[in-house]
Each structure stands twice: as structure tokens, then as C-alpha cells.
N, C-alpha and C positions, 0 to 999 in steps of 0.2 A: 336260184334262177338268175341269170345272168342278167342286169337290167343295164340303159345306157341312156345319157345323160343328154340334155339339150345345146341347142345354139346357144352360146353367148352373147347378153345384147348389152356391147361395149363399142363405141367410137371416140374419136379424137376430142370429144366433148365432157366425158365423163369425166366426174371429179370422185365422186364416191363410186365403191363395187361392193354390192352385198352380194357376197359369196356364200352358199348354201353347202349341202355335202353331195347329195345328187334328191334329184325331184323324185317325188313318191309316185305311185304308180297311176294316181289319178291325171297328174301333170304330165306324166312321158305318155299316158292314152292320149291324152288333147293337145301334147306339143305346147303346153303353155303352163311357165313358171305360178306356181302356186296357186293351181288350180280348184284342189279340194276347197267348197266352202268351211269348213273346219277347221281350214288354218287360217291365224290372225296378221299374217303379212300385210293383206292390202290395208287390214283397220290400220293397223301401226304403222305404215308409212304411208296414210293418211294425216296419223299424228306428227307425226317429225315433217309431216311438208303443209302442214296446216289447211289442206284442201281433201275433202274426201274425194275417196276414190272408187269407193267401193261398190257403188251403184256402174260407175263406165263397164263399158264392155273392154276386152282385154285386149284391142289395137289403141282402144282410149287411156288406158292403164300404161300402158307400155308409152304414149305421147308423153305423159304427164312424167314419168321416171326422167325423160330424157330431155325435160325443160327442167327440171331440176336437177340436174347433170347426174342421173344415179343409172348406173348398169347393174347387171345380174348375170350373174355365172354359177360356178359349182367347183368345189374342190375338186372334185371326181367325175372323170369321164366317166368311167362305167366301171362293176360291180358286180358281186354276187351279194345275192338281198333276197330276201325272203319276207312277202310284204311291203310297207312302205317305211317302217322306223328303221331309224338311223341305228341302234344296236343288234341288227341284225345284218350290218354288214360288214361282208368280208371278201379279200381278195380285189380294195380297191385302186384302182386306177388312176393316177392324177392326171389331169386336165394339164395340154401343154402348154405355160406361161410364158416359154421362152421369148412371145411378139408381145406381151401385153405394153410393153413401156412405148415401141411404135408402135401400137395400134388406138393406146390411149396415153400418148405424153402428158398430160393435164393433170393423170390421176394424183390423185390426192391423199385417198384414205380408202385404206381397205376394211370393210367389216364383216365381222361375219355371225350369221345364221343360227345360233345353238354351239354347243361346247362341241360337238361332232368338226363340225367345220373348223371351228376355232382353234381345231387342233393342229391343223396349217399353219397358226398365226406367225410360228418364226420362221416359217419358209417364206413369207413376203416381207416380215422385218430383215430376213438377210439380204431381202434383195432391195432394201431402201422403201419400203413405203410402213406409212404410217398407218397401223392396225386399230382392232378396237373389236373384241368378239363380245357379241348382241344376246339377250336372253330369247332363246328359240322363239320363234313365232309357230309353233306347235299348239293346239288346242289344247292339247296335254300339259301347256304351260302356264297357265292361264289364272294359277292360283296366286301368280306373280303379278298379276296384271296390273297394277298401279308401279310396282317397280319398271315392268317393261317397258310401259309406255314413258318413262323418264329416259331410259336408255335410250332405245330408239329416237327419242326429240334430240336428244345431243348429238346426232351426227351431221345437224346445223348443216342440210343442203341447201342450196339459194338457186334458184333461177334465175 
């Protein structure tokens, strides 16, 4: 099934972009990044910005990313996927980065999402930005979770 990917929420403020591979099918139903409660995104960048977040509703979620200069995007525009895991897709689509450097001069650091995404990493090392792929915030990951949660804190965003 052909699935397709969200807005990206990047401006001229962002310093970090955590890039995902595309949103699972809970997320493209509600048009809002990591939407499943089963996934541990909001806990874990609750941790690396030292403020929970995870009770805000998701216009208060999305504030708080962007006082701490962090955006959110996706390798992949759209896909065929079957379900919402990332090994199940094929036939993907990359997202056009061609404006990212105007749209976001500031950027800093790119990270990303699970080893799916990270598989980009040297398409934004060739293009000069400084990388760093994140252990999934997948619920299915979570056997790691003392390791994640270190990862995640080092990507040291500031408000």
C-alpha cells in the first residue's frame, strides 16, 4: 500500500532535525509526527530537553521542539509499506532536500530516528552537515532503554 509522508516542521531557527524514515500509519491518520502512544519519542525528547512533554497536546509539543530549536522531517516522502514498520518498506521515495540549507541556515546537526533512517546518514554528510543516527524510539526498542535514553540526551539542544 502506497503510504505518504508529512509536512516538515523546519524554519530558519532550527538547529537540530530529527529525521524519521516515514510516520507509521497511526501518525499519517492524524497528520501528526509520532502519534502512536507506543512509541517513545515524546518520553525521550522529553529527556534530552529536560522538560516533559508528554502530557502537552501535540500544538504544545510541536512549541516546545521549536524553542528548543529541534525540527522533524522524514527521509522518505512516500512508499510502499505494508503496515507501519520500517522493514516492510519498499519502493521509497526521498524527501526533496534540495532548500533545506535556505530554509534552515542555522542547522546544525542532523539525527536520526532508528538504523532505517540512518541509512541516509551519508547523504547529509556529503552535503556538509553534521550527523548522528539515534537508537529507534520504536516501543519495540525499548529493551535498550537506559542506553537510548543517553543517546538521545547527547544531542544537547538549548533553547
Amino acid at each position: 500500500m502506497k503510504k505518504e509522508g508529512l509536512e516538515p516542521i523546519v524554519d530558519s531557527d532550527t538547529k537540530i532535525l530529527i529525521l524519521g524514515s516515514l510516520p507509521g500509519d497511526e501518525s499519517i491518520r492524524q497528520q501528526k509526527y509520532y502519534a502512536k502512544p507506543n512509541n517513545d519519542f515524546w518520553k525521550l525528547i522529553s529527556e534530552a530537553i529536560g522538560e516533559d512533554v508528554t502530557r502537552l497536546d501535540y500544538d504544545g509539543k510541536i512549541k516546545k521542539l521549536k524553542k528548543y530549536k529541534i525540527g522533524l522531517w522524514d527521509v522518505l516522502k512516500r512508499c510502499e509499506r505494508e503496515g507501519s514498520s520500517d522493514s516492510n518498506i519498499r519502493s521509497g521515495e526521498l524527501n526533496d532536500f534540495s532548500g533545506l540549507k535556505q530554509v534552515a541556515p542555522n542547522l546544525e546537526l542532523v539525527c536520526f530516528n532508528g538504523k532505517k533512517a540512518g541509512g541516509y546518514e551519508s547523504f547529509f554528510q556529503k552535503a556538509g552537515y553534521k550527523t548522528k543516527v539515534l537508537p529507534s524510539s520504536s516501543g519495540a526498542n525499548r529493551k535498550y532503554h537506559k542506553k537510548r535514553i543517553l543517546e538521545w540526551k547527547s544531542i544537547k539542544p538549548h533553547a
